[in-house]
C-alpha positions, 0 to 999 in steps of 0.5 A, a space after each residue: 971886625 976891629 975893636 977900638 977902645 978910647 981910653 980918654 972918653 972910656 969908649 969902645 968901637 966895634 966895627 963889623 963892616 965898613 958899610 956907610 952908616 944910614 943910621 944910629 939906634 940907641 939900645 940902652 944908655 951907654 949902647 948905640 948901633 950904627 944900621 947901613 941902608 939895609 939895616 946891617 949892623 955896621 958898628 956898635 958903640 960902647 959908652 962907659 965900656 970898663 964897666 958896661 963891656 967889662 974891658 979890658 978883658 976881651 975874649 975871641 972864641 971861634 965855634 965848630 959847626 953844632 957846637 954848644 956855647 
């Protein structure tokens, strides 16, 4: 996974695979899906992403098996 942020258009890239994109969903307003020809989710971007995303903080947390979040 690669996380771009754009700080000119306040936009960030979240790329999960490099999949060729089929299609783009709208989710909200400032939140759009990239879909391959399977449906996968290939990357998600993130419009106004300092107060939609809340960055710049950004955290990776890798769970055990059975965990609880």
């Amino acid at each position: 996974m690669k996380i771009k942020y754009f700080n000119d258009t306040d936009t960030a890239l979240v790329e999960f695979t490099e999949n060729q994109v089929i299609e783009t969903q709208e989710i909200s307003e400032n939140v759009y899906i990239d879909l391959d020809e399977k449906g996968n989710l290939v990357s998600m971007t993130i419009e106004h992403a300092k107060t939609t995303a809340h960055l710049p903080y950004i955290s990776y947390q890798q769970m055990d098996r059975g965990a609880v979040a």
